[in-house]
C-alpha positions as a Markdown table, in Angstrom:
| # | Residue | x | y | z |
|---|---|---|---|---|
| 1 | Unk | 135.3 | 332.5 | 65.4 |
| 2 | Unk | 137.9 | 334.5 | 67.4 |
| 3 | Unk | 137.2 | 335.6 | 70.7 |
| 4 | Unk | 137.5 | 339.5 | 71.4 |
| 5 | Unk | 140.8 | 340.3 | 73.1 |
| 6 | Unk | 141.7 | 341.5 | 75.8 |
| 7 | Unk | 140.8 | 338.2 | 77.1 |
| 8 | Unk | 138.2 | 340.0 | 79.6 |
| 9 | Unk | 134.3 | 339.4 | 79.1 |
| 10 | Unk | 132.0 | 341.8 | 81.2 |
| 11 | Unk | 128.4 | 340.3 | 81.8 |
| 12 | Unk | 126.0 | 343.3 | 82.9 |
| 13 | Unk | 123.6 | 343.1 | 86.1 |
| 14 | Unk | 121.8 | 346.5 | 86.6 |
| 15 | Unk | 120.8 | 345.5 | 89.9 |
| 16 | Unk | 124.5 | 345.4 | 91.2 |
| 17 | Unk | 125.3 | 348.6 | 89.4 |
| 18 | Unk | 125.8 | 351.5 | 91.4 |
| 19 | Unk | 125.0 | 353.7 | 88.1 |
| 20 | Unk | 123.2 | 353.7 | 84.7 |
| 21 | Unk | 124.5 | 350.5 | 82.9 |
| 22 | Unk | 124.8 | 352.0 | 79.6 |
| 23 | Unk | 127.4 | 354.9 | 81.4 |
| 24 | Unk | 129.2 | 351.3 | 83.6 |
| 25 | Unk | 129.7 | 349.6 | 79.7 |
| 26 | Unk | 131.1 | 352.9 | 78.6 |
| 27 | Unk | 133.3 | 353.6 | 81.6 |
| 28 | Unk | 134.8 | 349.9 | 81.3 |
| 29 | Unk | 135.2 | 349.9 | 77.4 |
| 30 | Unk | 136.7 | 353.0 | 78.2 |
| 31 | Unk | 139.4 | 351.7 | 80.2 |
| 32 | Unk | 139.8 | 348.5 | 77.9 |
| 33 | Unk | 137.1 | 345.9 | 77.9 |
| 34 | Unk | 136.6 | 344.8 | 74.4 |
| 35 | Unk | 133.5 | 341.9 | 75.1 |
| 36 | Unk | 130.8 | 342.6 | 76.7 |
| 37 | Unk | 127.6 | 340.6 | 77.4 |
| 38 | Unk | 124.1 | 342.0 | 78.3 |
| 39 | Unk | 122.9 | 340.0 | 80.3 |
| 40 | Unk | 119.4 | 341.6 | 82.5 |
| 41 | Unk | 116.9 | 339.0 | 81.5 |
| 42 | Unk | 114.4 | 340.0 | 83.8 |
| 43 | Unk | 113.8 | 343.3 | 82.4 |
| 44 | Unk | 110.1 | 343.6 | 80.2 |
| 45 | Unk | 110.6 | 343.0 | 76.9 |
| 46 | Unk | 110.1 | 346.6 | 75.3 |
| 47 | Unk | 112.6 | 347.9 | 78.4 |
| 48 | Unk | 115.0 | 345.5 | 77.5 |
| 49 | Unk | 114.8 | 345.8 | 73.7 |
| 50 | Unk | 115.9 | 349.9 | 74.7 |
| 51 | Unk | 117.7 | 348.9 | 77.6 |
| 52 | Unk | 120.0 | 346.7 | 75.2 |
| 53 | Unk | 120.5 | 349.3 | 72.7 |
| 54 | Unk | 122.1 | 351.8 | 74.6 |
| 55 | Unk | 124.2 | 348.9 | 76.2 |
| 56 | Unk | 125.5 | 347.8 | 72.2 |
| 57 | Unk | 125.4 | 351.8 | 71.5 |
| 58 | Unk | 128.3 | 352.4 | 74.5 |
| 59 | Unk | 130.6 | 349.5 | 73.6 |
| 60 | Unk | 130.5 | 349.9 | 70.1 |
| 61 | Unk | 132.1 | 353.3 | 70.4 |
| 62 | Unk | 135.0 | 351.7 | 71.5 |
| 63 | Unk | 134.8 | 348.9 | 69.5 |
| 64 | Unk | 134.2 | 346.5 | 71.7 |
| 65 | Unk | 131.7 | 343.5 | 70.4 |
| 66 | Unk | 128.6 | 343.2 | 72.5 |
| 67 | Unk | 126.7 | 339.7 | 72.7 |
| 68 | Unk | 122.9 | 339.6 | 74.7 |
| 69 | Unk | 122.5 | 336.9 | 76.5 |
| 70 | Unk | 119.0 | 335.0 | 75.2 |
| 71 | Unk | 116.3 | 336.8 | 73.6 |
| 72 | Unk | 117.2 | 336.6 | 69.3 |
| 73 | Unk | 114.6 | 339.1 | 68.6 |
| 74 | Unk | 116.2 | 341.7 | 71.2 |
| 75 | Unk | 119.6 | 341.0 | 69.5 |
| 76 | Unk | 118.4 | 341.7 | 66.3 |
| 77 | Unk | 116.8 | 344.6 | 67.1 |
| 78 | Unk | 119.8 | 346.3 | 68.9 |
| 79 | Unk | 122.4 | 345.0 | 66.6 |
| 80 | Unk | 124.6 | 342.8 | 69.0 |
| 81 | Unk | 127.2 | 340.8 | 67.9 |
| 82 | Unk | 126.5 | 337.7 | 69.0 |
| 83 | Unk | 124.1 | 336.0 | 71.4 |
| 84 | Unk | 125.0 | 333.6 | 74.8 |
| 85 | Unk | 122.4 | 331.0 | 75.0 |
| 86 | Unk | 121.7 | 328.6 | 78.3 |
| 87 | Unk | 121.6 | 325.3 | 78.4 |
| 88 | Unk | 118.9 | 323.3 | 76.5 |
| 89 | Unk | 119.0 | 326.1 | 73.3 |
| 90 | Unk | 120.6 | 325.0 | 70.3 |
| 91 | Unk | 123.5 | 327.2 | 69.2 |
| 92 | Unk | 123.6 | 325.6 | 65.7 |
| 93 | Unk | 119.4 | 327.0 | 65.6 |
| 94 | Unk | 120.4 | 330.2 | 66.9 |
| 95 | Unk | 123.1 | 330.4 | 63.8 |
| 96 | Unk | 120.7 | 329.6 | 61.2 |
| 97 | Unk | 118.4 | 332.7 | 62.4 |
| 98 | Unk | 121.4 | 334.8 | 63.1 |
| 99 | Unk | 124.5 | 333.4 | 60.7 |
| 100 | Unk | 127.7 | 334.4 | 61.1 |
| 101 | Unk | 127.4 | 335.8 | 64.9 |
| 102 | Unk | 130.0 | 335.1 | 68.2 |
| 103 | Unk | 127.8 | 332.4 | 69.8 |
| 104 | Unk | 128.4 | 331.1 | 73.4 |
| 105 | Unk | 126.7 | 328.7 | 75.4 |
| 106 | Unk | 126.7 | 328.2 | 79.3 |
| 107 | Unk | 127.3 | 325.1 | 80.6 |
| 108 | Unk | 127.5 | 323.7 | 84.0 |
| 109 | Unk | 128.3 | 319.8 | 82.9 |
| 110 | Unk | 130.5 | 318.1 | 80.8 |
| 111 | Unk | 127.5 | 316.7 | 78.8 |
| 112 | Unk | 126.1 | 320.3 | 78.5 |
| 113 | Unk | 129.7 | 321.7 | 77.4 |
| 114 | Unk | 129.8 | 318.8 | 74.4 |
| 115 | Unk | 126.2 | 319.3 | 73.3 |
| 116 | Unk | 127.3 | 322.7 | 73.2 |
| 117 | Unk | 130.6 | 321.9 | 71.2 |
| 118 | Unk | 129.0 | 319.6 | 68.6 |
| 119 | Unk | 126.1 | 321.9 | 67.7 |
| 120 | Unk | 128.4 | 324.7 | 66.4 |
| 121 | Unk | 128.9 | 326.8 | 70.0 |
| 122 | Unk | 132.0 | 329.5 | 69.0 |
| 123 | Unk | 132.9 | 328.9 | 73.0 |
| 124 | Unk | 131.5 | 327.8 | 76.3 |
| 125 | Unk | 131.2 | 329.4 | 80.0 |
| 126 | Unk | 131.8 | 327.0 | 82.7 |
| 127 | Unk | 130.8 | 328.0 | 86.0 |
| 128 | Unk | 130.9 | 328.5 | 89.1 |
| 129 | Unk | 134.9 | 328.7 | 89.0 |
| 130 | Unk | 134.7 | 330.5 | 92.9 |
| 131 | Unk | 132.9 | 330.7 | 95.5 |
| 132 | Unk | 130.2 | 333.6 | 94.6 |
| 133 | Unk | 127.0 | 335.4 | 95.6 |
| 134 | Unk | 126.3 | 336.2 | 91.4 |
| 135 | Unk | 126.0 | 332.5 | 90.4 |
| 136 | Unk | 124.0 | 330.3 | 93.4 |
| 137 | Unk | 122.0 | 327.7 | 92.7 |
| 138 | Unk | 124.7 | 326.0 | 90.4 |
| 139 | Unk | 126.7 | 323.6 | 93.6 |
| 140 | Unk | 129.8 | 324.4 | 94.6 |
| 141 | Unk | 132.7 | 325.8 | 92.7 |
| 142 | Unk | 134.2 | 323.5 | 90.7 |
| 143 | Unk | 137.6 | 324.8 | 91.2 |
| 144 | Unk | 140.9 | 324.9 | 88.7 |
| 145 | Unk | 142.0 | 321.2 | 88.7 |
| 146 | Unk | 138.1 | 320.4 | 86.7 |
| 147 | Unk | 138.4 | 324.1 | 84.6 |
| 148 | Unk | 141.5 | 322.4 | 83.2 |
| 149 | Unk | 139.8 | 319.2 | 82.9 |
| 150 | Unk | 137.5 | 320.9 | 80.7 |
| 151 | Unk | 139.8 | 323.4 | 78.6 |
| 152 | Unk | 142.1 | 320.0 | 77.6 |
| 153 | Unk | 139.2 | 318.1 | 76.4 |
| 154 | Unk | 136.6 | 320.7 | 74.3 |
| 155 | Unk | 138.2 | 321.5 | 71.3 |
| 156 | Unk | 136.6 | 325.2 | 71.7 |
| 157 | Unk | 137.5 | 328.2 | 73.5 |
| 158 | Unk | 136.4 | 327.9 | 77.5 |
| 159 | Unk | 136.0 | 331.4 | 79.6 |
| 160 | Unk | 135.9 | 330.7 | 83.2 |
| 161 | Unk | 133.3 | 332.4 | 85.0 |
| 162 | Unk | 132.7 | 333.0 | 88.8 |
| 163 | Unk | 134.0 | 334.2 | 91.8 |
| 164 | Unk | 136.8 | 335.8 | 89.4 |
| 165 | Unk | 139.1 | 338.4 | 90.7 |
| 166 | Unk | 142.5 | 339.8 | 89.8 |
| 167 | Unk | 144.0 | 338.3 | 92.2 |
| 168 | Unk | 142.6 | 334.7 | 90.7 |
| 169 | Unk | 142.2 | 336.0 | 86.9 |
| 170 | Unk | 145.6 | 334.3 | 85.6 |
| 171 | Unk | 144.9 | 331.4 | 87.3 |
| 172 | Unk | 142.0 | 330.4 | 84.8 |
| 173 | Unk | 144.0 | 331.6 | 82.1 |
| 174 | Unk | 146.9 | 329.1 | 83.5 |
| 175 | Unk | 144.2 | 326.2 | 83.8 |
| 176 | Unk | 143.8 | 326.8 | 80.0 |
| 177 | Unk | 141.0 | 329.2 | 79.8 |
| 178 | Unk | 140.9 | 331.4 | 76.7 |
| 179 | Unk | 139.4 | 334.1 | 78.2 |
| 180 | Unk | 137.8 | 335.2 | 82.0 |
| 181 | Unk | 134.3 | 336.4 | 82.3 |
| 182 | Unk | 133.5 | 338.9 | 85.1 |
| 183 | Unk | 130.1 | 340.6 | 86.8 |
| 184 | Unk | 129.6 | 341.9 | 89.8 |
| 185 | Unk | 132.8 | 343.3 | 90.9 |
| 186 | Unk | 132.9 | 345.4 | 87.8 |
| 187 | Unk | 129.4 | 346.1 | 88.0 |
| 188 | Unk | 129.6 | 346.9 | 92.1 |
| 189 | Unk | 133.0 | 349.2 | 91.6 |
| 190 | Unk | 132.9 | 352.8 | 92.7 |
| 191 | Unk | 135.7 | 353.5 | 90.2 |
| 192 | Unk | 134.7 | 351.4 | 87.0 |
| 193 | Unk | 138.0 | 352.0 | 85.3 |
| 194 | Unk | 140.1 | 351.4 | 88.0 |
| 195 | Unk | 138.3 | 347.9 | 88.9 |
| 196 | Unk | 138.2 | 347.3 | 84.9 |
| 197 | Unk | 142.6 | 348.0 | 84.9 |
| 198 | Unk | 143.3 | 345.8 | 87.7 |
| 199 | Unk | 141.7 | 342.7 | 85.8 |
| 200 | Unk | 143.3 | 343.7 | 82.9 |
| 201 | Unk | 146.4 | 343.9 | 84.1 |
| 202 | Unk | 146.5 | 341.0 | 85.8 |
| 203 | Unk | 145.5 | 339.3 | 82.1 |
| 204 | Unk | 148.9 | 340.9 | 81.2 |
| 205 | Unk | 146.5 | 343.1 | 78.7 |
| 206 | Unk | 147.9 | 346.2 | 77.3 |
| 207 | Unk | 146.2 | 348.8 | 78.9 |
């Protein structure tokens, strides 16, 4: 399956957001994300379920496709497009429940990244790329000379995620990432759209 473009992923954090998530999504599908991922596992499951519905609700009016992260039942229920699993879920499981969804997985080892691969994954995250406060407890970044490493040898679309600005966006892209995924500078911006443009343009997006 055929990742969104432009090549630009958004993963939500509510806790980072300095507004209502729902009206960050809209502002940044607004302004040209076309993939988002709603992330926010912490939330209670009934909160979440409504939480993630007003989250698919905004991008959907732009057209943008909006995975959750975990959780089928919740994606289900608020109609996402696809669901991001972690490490040590089957993505080939999750597509028998779900069928013909954007599945990704996260990965943080080459052996996680083929598992993912050979049971059906549509793409992988491999993180951290940076240095970041949004992704600790994974080591240290494992830097553009390894990113490559894995883009040459998965046969399956890679989005490089952490520690991602536009100043380092194209770099990933260069490394042979499809795609760039982004959290908490989005999520932290004063001016959404304005945060959203500069990563876009530096993906040489048409915006």
């Amino acid at each position: 399956m055929m990742l969104p473009k432009p090549r630009l992923l958004l993963i939500t954090d509510r806790h980072q957001a300095g507004r209502p998530l729902p009206e960050v999504v809209d502002a940044a599908c607004a302004a040209g994300v076309r993939w988002v991922s709603f992330r926010d596992k912490d939330l209670p499951s009934g909160e979440r379920r409504a939480m993630a519905r007003q989250v698919v609700k905004a991008g959907h009016a732009h057209n943008a496709t909006v995975t959750l992260h975990g959780d089928l039942a919740t994606a289900e229920a608020a109609r996402a497009d696809g669901v991001h699993v972690e490490p040590g879920t089957s993505p080939g499981a999750v597509r028998q429940i779900l069928g013909d969804v954007l599945i990704g997985a996260s990965v943080h080892s080459w052996e996680e990244a083929e598992r993912a691969q050979d049971d059906g994954a549509d793409y992988v995250t491999i993180s951290p790329i940076y240095e970041t406060p949004s992704k600790p407890g994974y080591g240290p970044p494992i830097g553009l000379d390894i990113l490559g490493d894995f883009c040459s040898a998965l046969r399956i679309p890679v989005v490089a995620l952490g520690g991602i600005t536009p100043a380092n966006a194209a770099h990933c892209l260069n490394a042979g990432a499809s795609a760039v995924a982004v959290m908490g500078e989005v999520m932290r911006a004063q001016d959404t759209a304005a945060t959203t443009k500069q990563y876009l343009y530096a993906l040489d997006a048409d915006v």
